[in-house]
DRENNU-306926 format. One record per residue (C-alpha): residue number from 1; x, y, z. Coordinates in Angstrom, 2 decimals. Layout:
BEGIN
{n->NUM&px->X&py->Y&pz->Z} $
...
***
This chain:
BEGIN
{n->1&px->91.42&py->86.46&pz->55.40} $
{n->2&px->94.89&py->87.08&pz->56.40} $
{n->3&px->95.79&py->90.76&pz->57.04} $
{n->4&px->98.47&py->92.43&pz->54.51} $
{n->5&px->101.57&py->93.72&pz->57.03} $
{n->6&px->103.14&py->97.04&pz->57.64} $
{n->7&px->106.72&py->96.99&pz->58.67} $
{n->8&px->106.97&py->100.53&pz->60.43} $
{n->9&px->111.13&py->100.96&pz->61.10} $
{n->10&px->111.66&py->103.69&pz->63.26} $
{n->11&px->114.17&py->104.88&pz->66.14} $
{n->12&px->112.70&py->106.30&pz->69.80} $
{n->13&px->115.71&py->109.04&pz->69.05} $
{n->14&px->114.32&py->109.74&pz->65.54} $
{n->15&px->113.33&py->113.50&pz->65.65} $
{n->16&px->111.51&py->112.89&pz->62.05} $
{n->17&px->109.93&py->109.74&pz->63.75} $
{n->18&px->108.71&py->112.05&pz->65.97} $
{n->19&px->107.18&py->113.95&pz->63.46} $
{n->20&px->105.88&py->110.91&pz->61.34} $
{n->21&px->103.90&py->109.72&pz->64.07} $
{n->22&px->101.11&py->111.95&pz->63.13} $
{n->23&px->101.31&py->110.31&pz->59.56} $
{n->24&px->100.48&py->106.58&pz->61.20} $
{n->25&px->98.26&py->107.99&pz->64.01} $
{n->26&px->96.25&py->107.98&pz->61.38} $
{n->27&px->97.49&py->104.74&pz->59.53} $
{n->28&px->96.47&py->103.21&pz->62.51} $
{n->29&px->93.16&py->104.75&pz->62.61} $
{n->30&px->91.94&py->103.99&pz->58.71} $
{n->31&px->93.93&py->101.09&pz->58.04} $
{n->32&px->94.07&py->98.62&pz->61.21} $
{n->33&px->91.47&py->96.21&pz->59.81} $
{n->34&px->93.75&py->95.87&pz->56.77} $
{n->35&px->96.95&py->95.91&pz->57.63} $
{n->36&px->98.96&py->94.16&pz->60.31} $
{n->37&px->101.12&py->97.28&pz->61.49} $
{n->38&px->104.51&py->95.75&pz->63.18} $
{n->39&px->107.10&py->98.38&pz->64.87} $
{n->40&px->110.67&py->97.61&pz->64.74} $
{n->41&px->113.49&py->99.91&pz->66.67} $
{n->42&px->116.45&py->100.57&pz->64.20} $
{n->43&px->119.32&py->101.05&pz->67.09} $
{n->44&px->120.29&py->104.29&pz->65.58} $
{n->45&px->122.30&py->105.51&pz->68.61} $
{n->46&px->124.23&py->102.96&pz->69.67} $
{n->47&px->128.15&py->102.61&pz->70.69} $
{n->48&px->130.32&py->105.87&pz->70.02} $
{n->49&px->127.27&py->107.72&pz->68.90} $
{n->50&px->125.66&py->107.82&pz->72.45} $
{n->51&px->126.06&py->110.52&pz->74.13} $
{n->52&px->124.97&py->113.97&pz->75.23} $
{n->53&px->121.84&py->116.46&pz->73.74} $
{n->54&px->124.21&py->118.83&pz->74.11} $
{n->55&px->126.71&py->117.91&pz->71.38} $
{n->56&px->124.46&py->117.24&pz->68.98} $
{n->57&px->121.87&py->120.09&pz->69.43} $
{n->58&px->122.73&py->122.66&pz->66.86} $
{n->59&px->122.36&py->119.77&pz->64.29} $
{n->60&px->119.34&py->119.26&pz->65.75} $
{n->61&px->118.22&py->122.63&pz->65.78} $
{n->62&px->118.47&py->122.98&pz->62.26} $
{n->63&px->115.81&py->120.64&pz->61.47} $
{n->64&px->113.26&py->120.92&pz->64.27} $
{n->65&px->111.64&py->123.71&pz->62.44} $
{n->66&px->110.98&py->121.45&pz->59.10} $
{n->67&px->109.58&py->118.43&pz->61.74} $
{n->68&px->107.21&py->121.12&pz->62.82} $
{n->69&px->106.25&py->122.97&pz->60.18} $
{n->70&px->105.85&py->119.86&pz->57.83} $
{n->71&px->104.09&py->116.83&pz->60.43} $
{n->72&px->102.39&py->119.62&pz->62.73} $
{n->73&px->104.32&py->117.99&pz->65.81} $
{n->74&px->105.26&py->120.30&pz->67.94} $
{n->75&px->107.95&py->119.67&pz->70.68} $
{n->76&px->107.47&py->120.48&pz->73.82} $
{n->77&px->108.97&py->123.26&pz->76.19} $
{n->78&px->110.72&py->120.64&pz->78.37} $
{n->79&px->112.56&py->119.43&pz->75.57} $
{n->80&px->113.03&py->122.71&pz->73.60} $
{n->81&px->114.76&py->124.69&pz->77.29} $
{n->82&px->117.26&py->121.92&pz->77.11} $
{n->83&px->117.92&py->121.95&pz->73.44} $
{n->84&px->118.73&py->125.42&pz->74.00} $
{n->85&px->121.29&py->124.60&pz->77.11} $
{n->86&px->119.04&py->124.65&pz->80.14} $
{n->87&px->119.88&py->121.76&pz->81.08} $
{n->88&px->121.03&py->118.42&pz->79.11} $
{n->89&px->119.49&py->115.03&pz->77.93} $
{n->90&px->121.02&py->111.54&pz->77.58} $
{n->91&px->120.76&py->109.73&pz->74.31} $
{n->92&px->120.95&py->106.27&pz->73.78} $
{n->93&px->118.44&py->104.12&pz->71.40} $
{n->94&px->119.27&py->101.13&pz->73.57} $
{n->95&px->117.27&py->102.19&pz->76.67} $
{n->96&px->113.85&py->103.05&pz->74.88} $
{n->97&px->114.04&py->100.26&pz->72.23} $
{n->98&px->114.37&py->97.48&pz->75.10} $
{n->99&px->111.19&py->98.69&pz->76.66} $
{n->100&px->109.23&py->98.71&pz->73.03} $
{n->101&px->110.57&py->94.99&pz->73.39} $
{n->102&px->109.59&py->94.14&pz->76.57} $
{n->103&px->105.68&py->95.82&pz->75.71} $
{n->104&px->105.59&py->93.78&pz->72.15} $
{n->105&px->106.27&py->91.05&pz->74.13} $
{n->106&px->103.39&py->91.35&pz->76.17} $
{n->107&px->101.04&py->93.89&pz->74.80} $
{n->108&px->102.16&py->93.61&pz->70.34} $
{n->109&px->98.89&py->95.09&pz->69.27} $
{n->110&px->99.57&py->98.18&pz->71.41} $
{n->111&px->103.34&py->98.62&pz->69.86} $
{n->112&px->102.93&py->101.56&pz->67.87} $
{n->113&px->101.12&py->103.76&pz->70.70} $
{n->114&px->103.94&py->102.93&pz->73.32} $
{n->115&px->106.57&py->103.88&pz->70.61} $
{n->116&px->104.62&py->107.05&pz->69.96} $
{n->117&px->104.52&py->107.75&pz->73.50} $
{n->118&px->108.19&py->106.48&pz->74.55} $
{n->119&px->108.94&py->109.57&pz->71.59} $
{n->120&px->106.76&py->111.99&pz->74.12} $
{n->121&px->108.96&py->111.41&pz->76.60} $
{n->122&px->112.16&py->112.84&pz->75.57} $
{n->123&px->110.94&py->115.14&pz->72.78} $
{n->124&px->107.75&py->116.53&pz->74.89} $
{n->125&px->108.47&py->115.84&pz->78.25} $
{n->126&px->112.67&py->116.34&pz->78.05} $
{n->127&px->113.04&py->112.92&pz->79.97} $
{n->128&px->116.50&py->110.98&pz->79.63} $
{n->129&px->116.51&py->108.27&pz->77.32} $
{n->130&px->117.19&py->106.16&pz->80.07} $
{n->131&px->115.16&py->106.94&pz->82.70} $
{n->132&px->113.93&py->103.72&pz->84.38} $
{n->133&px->110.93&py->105.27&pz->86.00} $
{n->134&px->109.41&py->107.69&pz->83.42} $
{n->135&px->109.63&py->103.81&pz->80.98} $
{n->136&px->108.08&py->101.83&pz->84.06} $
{n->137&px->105.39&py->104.27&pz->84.51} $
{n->138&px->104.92&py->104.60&pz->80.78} $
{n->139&px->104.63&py->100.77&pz->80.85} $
{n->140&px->102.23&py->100.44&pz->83.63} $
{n->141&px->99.97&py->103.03&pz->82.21} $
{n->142&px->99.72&py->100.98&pz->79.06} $
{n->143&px->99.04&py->98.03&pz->81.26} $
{n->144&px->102.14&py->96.16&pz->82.67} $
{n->145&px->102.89&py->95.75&pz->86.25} $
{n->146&px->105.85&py->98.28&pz->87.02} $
{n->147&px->107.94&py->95.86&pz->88.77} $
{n->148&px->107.47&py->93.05&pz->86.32} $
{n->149&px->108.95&py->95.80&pz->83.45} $
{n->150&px->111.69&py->96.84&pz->85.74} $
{n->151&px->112.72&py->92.95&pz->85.89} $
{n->152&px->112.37&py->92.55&pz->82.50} $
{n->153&px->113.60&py->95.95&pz->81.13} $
{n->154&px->116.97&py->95.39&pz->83.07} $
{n->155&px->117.58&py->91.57&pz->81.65} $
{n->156&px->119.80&py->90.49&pz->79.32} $
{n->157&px->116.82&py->89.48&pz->77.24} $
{n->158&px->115.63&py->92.91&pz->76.96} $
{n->159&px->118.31&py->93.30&pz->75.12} $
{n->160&px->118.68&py->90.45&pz->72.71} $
{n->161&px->114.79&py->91.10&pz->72.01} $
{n->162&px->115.54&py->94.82&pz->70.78} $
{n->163&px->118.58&py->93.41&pz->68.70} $
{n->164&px->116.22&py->90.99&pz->67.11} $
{n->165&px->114.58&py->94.58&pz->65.60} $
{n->166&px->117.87&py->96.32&pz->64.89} $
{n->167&px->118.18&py->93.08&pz->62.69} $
{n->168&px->114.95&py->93.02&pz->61.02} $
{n->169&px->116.03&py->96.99&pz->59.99} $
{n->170&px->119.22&py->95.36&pz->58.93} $
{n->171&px->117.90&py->92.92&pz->56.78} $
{n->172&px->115.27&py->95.17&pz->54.91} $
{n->173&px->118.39&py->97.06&pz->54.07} $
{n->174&px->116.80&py->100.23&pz->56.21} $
{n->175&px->119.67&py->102.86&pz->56.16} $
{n->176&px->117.16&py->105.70&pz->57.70} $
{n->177&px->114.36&py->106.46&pz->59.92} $
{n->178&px->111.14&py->106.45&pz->59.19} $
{n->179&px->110.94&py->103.65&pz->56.95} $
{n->180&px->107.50&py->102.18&pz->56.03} $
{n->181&px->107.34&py->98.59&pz->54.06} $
{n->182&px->104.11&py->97.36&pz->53.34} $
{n->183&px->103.52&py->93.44&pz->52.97} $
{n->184&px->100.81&py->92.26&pz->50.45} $
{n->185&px->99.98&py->88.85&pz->48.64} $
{n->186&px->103.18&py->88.09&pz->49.25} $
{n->187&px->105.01&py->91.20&pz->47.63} $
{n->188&px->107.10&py->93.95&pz->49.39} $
{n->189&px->106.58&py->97.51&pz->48.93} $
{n->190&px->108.63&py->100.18&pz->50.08} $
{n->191&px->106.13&py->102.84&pz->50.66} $
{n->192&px->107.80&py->105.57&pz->53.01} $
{n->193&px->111.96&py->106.22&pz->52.88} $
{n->194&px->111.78&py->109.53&pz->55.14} $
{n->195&px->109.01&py->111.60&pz->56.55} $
{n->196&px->106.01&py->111.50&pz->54.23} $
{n->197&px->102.42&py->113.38&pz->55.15} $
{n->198&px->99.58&py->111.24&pz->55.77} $
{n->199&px->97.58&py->112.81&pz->52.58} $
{n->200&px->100.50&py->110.98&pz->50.29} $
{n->201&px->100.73&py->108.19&pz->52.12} $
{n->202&px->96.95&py->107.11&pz->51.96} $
{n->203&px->96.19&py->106.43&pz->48.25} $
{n->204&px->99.18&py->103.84&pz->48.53} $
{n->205&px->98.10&py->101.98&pz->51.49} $
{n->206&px->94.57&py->101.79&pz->49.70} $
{n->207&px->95.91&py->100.47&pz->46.54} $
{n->208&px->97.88&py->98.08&pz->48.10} $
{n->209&px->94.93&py->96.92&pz->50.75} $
{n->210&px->92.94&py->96.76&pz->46.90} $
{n->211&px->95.20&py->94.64&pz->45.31} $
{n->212&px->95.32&py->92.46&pz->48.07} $
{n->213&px->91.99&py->92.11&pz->48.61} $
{n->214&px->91.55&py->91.04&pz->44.67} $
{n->215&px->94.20&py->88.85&pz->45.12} $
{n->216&px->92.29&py->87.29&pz->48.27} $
***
């Protein structure tokens, strides 16, 4: 029986994305026999929004408390001492979405832990978005020769594959990040516009995965 699909739109620069990936932690957990789970980068900082932590952080600091107190998240000390001016961070979604490319098109069914974890490294570990060997050793941990990524990371098809999800977020008319869109018997569902707790989240996804199944 074919599996019912969820479309999970997100951003690697998404501080609520951050936060929502203790919601499908556990999507993953109780619902990966039922449900296909795809992840798709949105490209939300791209052209004259990249830039600098810095110039963005009191924006930033004004909702890091809600990500916290309502996912149980927590960011990490690395990220917090530059938030607060120790230091700075480069943003760009570019960067961390081409790796999620590169990985989906090697490793797909591990998509949603290396966008979980390529969210660790700036918002735990305080890593620029860019940095080529925190992604390469985040890659070869989840299984991909280092200087195969590298080669791939840096192509122009890195690229082209990470627009291919900024258009899928495009076309589903995503406008914000999170965004979960559930697939079933051939119906869409728009489950998740924003952060939502996992406890809301669940009797959806197992009304849906019913339906399906009587449909099946």
């Amino acid at each position: 029986m074919e599996k019912a699909r969820l479309l999970y739109f997100f951003d690697p620069l998404c501080g609520w994305c951050y936060g929502f990936s203790a919601t499908m932690k556990k999507v993953e957990e109780f619902y990966s026999d039922d449900f296909q789970i795809e992840v798709y980068s949105g490209g939300m900082i791209r052209g004259e929004r990249v830039g600098m932590l810095s110039a963005i952080a009191d924006y930033i600091k004004e909702s890091l408390g809600r990500v916290e107190e309502m996912s149980g998240v927590r960011f990490g000390e690395a990220f917090k001492q530059k938030l607060n001016g120790h230091g700075d961070l480069f943003l760009s979604s570019d960067p961390p979405s081409k790796a999620l490319a590169v990985i989906k098109k090697h490793f797909p069914e591990k998509a949603l832990k290396y966008a979980e974890a390529l969210q660790a490294l700036v918002y735990e570990q305080g890593k620029n978005s860019d940095d080529r060997e925190a992604l390469a050793d985040l890659a070869q941990f989840f299984g991909m020769e280092k200087s195969t990524f590298i080669q791939e990371w840096e192509s122009e098809d890195s690229l082209k594959w990470a627009e291919e999800d900024y258009y899928m977020s495009h076309s589903f008319g995503v406008q914000g990040y999170p965004a979960l869109i559930a697939e079933a018997g051939g119906q869409y569902y728009l489950i998740a516009k924003g952060f939502r707790d996992y406890s809301s989240l669940q009797p959806i996804l197992e009304e849906l995965k019913n339906k399906h199944f009587q449909k099946e």
